[in-house]
Residue frames as a rotation matrix with the C-alpha (Angstrom) as fourth column:
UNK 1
-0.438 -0.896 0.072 78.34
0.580 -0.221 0.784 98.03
-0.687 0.386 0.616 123.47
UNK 2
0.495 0.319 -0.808 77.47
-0.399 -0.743 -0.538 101.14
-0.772 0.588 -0.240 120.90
UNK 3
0.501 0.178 0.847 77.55
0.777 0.339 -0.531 100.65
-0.381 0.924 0.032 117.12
UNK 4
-0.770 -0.544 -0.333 78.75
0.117 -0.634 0.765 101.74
-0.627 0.550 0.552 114.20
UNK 5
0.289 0.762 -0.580 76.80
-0.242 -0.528 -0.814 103.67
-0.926 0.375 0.032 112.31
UNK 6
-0.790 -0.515 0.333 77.05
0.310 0.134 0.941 102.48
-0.529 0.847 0.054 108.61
UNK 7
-0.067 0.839 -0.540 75.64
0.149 -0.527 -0.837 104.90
-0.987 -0.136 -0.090 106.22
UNK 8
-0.699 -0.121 0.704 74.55
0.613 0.405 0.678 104.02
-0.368 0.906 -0.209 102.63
UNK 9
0.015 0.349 -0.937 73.14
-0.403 -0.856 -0.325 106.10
-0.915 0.382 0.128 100.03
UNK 10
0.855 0.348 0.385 72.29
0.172 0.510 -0.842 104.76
-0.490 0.787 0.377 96.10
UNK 11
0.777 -0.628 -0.048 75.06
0.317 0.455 -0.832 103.33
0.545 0.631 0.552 94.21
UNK 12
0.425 -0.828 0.367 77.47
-0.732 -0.076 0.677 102.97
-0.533 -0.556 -0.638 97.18
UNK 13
0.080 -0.438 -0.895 80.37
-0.657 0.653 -0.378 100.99
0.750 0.618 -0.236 96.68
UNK 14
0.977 0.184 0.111 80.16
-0.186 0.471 0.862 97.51
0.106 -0.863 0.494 98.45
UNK 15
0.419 -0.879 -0.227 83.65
0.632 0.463 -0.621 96.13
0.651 0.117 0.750 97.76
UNK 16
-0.398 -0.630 0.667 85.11
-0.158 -0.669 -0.726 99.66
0.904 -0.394 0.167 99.82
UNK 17
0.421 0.412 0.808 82.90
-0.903 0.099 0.419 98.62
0.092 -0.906 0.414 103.14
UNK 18
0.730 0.191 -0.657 83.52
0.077 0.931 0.357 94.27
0.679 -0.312 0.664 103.07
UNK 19
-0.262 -0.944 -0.200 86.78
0.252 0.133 -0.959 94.82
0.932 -0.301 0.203 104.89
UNK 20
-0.960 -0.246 0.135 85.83
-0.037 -0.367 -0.930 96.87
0.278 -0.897 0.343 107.79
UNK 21
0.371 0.916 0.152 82.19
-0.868 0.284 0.406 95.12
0.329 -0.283 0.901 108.06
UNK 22
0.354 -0.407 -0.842 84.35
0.055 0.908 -0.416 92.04
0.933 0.101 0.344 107.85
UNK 23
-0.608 -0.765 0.213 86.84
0.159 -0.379 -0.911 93.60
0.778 -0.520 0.352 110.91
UNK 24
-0.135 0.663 0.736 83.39
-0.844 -0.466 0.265 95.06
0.519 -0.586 0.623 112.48
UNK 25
0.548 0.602 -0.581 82.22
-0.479 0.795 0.372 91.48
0.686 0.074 0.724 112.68
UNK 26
0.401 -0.211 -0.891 85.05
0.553 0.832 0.051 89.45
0.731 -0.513 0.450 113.85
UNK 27
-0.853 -0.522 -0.005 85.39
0.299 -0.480 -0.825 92.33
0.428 -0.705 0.565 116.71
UNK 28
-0.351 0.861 -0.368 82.04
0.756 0.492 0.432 91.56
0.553 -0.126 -0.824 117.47
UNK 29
-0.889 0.116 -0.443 81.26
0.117 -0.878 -0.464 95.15
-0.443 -0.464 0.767 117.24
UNK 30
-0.035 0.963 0.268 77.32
0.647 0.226 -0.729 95.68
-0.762 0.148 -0.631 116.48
UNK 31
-0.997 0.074 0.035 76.45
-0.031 -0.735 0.677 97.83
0.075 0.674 0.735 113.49
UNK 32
-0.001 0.941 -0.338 73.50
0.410 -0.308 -0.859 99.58
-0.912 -0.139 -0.386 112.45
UNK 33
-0.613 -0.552 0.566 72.71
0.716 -0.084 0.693 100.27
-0.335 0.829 0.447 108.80
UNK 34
-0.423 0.233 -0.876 71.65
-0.128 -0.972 -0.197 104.23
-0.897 0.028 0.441 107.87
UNK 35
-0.153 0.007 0.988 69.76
0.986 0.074 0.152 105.25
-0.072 0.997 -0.018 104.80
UNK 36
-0.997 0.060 0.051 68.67
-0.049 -0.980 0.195 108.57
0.062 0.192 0.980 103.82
UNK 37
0.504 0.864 -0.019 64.69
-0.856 0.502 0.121 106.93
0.114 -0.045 0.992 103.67
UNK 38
-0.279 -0.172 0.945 63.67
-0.141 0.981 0.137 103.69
-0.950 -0.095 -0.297 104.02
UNK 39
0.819 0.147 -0.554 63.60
-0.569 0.335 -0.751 102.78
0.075 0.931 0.358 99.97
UNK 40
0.733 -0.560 0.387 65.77
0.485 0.829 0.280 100.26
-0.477 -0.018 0.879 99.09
UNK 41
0.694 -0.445 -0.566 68.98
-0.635 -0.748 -0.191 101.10
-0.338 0.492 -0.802 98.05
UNK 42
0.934 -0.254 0.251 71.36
0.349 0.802 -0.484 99.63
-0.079 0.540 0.838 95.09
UNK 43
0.633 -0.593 -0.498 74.68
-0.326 -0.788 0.523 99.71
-0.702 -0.169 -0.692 94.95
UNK 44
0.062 -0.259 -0.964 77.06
-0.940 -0.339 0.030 100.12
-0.335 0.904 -0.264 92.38
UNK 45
-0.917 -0.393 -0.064 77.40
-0.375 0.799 0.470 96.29
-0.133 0.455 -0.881 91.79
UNK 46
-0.272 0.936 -0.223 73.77
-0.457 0.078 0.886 96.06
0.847 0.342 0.406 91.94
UNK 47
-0.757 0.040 -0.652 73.45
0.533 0.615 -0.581 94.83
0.378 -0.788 -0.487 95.68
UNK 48
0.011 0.865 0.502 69.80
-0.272 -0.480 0.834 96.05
0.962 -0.146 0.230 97.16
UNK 49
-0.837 -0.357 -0.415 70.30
0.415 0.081 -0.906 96.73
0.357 -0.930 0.080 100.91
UNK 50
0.723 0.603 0.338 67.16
0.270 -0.696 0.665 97.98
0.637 -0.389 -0.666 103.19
UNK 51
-0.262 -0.505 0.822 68.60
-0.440 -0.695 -0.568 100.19
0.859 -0.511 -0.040 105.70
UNK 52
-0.569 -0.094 -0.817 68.21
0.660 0.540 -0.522 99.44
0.490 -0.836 -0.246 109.54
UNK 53
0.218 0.746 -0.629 67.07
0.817 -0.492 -0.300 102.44
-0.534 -0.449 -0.717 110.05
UNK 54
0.330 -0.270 0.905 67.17
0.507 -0.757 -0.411 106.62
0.796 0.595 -0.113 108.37
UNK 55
-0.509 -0.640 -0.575 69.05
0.735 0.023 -0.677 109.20
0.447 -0.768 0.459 109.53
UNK 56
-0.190 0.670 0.718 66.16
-0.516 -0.690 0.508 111.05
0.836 -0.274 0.476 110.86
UNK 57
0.688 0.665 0.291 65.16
-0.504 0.151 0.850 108.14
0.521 -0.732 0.439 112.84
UNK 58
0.312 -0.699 -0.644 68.85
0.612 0.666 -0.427 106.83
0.727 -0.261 0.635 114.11
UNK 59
0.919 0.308 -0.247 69.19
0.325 -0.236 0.916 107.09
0.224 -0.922 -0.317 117.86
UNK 60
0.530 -0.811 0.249 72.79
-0.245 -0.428 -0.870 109.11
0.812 0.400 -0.425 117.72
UNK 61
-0.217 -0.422 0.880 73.55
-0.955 0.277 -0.103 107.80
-0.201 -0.863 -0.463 121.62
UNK 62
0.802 -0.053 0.596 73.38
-0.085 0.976 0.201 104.28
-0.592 -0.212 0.778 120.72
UNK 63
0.921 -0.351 0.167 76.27
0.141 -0.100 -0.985 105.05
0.363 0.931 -0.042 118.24
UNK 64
0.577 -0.492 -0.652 79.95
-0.177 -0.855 0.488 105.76
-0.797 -0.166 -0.580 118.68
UNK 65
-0.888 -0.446 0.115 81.66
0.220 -0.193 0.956 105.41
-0.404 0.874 0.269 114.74
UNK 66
0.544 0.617 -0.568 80.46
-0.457 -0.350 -0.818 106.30
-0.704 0.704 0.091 111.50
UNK 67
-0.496 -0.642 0.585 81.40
0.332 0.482 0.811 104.32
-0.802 0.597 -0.026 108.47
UNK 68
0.553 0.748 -0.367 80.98
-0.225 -0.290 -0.930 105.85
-0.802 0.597 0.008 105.17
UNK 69
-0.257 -0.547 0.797 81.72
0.637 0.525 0.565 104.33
-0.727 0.653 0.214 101.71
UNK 70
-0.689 0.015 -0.725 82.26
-0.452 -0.791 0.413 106.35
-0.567 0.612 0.551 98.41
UNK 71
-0.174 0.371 0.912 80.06
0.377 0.881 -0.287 105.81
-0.910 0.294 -0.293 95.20
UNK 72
-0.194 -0.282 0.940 79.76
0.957 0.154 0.244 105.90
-0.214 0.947 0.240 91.50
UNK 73
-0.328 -0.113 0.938 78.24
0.381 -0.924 0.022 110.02
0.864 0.365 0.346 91.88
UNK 74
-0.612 -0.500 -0.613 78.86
0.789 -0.440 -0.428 111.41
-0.055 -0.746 0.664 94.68
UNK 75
-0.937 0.011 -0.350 77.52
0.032 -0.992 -0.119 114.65
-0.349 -0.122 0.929 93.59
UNK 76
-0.364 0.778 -0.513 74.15
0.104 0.581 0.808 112.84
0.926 0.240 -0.292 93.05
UNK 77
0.535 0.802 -0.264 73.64
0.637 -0.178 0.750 113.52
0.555 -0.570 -0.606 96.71
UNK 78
-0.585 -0.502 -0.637 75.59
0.804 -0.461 -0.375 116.22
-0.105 -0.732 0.673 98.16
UNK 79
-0.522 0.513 0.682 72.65
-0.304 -0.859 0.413 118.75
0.797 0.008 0.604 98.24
UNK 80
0.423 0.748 -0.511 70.81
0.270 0.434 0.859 116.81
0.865 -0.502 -0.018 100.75
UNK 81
0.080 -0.428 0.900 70.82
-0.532 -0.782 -0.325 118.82
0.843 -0.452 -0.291 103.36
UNK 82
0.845 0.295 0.446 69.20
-0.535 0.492 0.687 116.72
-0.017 -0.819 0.573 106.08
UNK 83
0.682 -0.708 -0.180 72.57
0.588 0.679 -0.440 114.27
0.434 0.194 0.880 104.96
UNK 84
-0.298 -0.724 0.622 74.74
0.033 -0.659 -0.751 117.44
0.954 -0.203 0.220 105.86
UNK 85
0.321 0.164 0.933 73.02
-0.721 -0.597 0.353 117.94
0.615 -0.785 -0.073 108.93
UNK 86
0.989 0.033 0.144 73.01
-0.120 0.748 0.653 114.78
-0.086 -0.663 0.743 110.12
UNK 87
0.079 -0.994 -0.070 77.03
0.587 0.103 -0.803 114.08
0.806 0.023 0.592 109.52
UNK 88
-0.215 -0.603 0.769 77.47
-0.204 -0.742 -0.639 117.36
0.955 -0.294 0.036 111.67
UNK 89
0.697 0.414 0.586 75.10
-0.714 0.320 0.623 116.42
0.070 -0.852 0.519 114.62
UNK 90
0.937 -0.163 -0.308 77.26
0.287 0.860 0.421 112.79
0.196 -0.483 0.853 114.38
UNK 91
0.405 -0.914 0.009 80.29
0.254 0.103 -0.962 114.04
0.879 0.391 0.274 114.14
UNK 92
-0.361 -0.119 0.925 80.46
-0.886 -0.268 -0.380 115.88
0.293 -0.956 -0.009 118.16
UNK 93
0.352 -0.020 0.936 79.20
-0.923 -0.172 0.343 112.50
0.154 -0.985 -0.079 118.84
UNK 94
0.963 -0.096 -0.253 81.47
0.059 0.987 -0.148 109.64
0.264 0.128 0.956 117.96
UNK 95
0.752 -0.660 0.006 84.84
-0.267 -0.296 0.917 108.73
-0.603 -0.691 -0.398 118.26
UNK 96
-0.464 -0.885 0.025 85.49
-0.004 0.031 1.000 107.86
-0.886 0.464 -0.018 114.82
UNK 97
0.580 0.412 -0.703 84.89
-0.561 -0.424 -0.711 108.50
-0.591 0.806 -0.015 111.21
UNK 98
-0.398 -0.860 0.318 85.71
-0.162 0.408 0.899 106.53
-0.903 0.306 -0.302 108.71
UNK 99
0.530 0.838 0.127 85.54
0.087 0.095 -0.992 107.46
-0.843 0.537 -0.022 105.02
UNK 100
-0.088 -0.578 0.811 86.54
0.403 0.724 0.559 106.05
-0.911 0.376 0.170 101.89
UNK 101
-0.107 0.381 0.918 86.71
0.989 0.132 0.060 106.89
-0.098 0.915 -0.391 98.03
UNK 102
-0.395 0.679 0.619 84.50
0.757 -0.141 0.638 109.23
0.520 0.721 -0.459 97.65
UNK 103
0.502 0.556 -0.662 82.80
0.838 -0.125 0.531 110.15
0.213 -0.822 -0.529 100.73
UNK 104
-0.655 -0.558 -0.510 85.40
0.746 -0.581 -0.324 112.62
-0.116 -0.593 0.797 102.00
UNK 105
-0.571 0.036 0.820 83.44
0.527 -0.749 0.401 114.72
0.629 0.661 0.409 99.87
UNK 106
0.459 0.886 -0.059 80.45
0.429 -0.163 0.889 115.00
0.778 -0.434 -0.454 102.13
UNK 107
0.300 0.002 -0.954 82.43
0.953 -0.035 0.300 115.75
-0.033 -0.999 -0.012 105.15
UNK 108
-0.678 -0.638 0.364 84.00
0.719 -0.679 0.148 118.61
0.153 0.362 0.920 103.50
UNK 109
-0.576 0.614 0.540 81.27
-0.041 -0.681 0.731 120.22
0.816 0.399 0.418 102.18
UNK 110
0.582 0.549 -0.600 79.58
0.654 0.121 0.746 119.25
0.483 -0.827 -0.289 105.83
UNK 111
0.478 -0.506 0.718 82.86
-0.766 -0.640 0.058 121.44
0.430 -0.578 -0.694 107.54
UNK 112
0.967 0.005 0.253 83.80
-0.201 0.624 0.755 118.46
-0.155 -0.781 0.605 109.22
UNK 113
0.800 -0.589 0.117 87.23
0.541 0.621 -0.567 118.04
0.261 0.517 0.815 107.55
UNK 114
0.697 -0.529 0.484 88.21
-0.472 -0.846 -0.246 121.75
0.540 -0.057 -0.840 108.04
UNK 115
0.219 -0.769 0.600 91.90
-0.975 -0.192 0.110 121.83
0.031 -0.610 -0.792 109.44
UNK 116
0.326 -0.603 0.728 92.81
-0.293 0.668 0.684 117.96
-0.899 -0.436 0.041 109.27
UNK 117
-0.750 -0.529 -0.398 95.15
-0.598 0.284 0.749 116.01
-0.283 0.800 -0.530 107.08
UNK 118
0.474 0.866 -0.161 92.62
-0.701 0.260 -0.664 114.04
-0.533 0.427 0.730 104.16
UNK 119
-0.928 0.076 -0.365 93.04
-0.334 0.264 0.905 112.28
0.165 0.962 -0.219 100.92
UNK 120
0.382 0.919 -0.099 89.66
-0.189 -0.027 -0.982 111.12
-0.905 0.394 0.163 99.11
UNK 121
-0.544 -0.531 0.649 89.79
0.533 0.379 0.757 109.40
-0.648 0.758 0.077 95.85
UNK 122
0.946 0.285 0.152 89.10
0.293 -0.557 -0.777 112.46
-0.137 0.780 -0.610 93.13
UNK 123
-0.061 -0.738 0.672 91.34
0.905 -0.325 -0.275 114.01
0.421 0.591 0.688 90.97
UNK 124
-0.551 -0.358 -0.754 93.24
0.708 -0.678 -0.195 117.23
-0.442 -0.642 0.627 92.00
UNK 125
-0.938 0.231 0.259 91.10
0.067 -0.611 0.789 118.88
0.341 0.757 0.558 89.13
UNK 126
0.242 0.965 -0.104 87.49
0.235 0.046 0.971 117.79
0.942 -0.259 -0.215 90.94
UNK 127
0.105 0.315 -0.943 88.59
0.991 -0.106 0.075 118.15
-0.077 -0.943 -0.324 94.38
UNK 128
-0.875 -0.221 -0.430 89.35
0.174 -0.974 0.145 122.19
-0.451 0.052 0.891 93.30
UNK 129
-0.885 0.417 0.208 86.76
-0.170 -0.705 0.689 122.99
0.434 0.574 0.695 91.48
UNK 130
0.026 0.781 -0.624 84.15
0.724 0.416 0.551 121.16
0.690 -0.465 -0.555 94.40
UNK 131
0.219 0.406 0.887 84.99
-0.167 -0.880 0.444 124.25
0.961 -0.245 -0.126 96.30
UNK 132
0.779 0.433 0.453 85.47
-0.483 -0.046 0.874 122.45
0.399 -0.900 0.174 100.06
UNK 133
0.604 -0.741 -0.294 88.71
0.640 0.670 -0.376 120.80
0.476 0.039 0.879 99.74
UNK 134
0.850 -0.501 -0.164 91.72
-0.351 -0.771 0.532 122.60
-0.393 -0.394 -0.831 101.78
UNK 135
0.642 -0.672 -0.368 94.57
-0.335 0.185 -0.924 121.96
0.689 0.717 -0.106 99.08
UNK 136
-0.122 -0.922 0.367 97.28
-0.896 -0.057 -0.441 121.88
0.428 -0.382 -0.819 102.24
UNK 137
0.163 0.321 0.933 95.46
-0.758 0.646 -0.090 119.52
-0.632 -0.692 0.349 104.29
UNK 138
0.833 0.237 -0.500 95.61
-0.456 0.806 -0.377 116.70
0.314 0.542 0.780 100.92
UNK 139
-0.194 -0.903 0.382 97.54
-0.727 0.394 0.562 113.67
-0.659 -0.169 -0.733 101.29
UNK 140
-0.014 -0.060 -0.998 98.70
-0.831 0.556 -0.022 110.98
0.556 0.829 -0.057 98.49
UNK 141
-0.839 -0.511 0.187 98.59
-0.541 0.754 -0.373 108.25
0.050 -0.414 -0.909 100.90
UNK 142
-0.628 0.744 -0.227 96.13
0.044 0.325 0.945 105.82
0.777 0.583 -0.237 100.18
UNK 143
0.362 0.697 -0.619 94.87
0.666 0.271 0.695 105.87
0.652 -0.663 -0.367 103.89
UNK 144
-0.319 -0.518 0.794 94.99
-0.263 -0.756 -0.599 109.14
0.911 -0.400 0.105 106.36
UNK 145
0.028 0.479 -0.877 94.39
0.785 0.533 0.316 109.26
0.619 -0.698 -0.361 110.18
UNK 146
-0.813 -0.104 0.573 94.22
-0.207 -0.868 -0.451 112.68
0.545 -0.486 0.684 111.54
UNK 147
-0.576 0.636 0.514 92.41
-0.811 -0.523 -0.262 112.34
0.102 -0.568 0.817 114.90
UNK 148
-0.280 0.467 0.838 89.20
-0.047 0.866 -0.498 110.30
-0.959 -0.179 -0.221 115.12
UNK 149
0.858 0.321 -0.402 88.44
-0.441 0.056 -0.896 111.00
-0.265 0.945 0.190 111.08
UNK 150
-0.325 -0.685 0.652 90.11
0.045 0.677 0.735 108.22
-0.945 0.268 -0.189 108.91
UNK 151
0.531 0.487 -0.694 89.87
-0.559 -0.414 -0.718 108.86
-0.637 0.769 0.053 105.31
UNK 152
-0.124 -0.555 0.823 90.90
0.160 0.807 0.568 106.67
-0.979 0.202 -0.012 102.23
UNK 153
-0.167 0.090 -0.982 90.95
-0.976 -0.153 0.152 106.41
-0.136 0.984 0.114 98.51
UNK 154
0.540 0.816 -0.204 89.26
-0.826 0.561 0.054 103.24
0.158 0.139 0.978 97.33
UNK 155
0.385 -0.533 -0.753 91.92
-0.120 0.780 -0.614 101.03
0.915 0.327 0.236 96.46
UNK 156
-0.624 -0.754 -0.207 92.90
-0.136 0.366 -0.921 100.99
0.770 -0.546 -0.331 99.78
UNK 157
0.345 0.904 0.253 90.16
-0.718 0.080 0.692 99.43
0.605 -0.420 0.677 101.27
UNK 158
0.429 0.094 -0.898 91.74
0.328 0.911 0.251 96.68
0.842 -0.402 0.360 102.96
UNK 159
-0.235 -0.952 -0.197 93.91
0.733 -0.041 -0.679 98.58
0.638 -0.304 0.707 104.49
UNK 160
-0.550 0.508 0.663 91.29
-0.703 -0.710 -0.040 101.67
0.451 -0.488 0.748 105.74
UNK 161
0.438 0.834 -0.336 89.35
-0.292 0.485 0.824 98.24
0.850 -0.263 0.456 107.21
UNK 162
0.213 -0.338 -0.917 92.09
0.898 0.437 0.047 97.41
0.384 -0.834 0.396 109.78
UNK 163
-0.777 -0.565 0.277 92.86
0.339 -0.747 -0.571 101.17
0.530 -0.350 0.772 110.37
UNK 164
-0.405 0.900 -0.163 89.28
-0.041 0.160 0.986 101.15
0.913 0.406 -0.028 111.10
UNK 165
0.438 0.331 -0.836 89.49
0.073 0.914 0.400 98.46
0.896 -0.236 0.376 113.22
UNK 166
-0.389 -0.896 -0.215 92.23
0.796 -0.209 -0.568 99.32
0.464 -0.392 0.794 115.27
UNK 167
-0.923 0.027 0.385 90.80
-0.184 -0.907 -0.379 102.84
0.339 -0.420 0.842 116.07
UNK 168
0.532 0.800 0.275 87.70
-0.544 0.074 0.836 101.08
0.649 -0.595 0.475 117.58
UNK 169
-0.110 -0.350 0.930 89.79
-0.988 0.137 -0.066 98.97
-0.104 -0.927 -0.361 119.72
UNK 170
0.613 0.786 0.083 88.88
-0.786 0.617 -0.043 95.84
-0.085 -0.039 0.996 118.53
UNK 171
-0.522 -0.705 0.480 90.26
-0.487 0.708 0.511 92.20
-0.700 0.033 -0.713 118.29
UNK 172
0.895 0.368 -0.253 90.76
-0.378 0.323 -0.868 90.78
-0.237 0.872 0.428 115.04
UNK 173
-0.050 -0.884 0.466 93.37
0.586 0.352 0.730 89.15
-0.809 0.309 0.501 112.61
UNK 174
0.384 -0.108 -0.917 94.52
-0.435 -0.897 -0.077 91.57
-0.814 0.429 -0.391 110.02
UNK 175
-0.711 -0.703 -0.016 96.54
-0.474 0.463 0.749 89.09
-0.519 0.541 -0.662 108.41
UNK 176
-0.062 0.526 0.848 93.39
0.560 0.722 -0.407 87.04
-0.826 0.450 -0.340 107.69
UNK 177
0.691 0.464 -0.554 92.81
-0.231 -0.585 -0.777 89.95
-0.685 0.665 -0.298 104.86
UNK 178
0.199 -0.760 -0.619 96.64
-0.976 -0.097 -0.195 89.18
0.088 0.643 -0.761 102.86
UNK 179
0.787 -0.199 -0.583 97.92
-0.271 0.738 -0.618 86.79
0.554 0.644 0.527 100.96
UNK 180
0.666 -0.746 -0.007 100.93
0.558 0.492 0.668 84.68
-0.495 -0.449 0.744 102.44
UNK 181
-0.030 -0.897 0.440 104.28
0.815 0.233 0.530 85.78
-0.579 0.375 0.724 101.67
UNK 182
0.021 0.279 0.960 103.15
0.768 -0.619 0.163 89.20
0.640 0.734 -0.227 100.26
UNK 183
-0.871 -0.348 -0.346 104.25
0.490 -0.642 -0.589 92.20
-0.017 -0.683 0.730 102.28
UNK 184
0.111 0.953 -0.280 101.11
0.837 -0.241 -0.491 94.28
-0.535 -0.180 -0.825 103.30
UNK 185
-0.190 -0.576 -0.795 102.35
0.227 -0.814 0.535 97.04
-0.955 -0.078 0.285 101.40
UNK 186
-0.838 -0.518 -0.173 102.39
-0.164 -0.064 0.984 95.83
-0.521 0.853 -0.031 98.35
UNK 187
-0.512 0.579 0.634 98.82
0.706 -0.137 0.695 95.12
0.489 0.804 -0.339 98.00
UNK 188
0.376 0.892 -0.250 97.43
0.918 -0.395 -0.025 98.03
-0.121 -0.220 -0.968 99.54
């Protein structure tokens, strides 16, 4: 079975991955965990992950998703080109994308968004003045699904973990994520 590619980068957010690592798991789908190098990397809650491997040295045919989580500055690595390249190289070869928060940003500014429906958690004031947004393409919904690219806005992390899920095919309980007697709606 191919992996998901999960790709982390300094001061990711963990809390926007546990769902759909959680989902990955009990759909006993393998992962593989990406850095940019092999330094350790901290994320925003102060969690120090090594990587599994970088994306220089991640075999792109043992792959078919990409999971990518937002974090406290974004624009802290969107110059990194090799990061741009790689995204584009993975993107022709997976069958899904899935990115939260933040992250959209990278695909943008990678091209990778051009022409589908989004949302991304920035304000309408940063995602204009970042230059790579397509204003029409935004959606307020906390979770989009245009295609194989799934995009989210943090707070709906539980909910981008089963949409996740779902678009790999996988078997899981969704419910295990909500409270009894609470409509899924209401917390995501």
């Amino acid at each position: 079975m191919k992996k998901t590619a999960v790709l982390l980068y300094p001061q990711f957010s963990e809390y926007e991955l546990s769902i759909a690592l959680s989902i990955l798991m009990q759909g006993e789908k393998p992962i593989i965990t990406v850095g940019l190098n092999k330094q350790p990397i901290k994320g925003e809650s102060g969690l120090t992950c090594i990587t599994d491997t970088t994306i220089d040295e991640l075999n792109i045919d043992e792959i078919d998703s990409l999971l990518l989580t937002g974090c406290m500055d974004i624009f802290a690595i969107e110059n990194e080109k090799k990061l741009l390249d790689f995204l584009r190289k993975v993107e022709s070869k997976v069958s899904v994308i899935g990115s939260i928060s933040s992250s959209p940003y990278l695909l943008a500014k990678a091209g990778i968004i051009k022409g589908k429906k989004y949302t991304v958690g920035m304000t309408e004031e940063v995602r204009d003045h970042s230059g790579v947004f397509e204003k029409n393409n935004y959606s307020e919904e906390l979770v989009v699904q245009d295609g194989k690219l799934i995009t989210a806005r943090g707070r709906g992390f539980i909910r981008f973990g089963v949409c996740f899920g779902k678009a790999l095919n996988l078997k899981f309980d969704e419910y295990w994520y909500f409270e009894k007697g609470i409509p899924n709606d209401v917390l995501v």
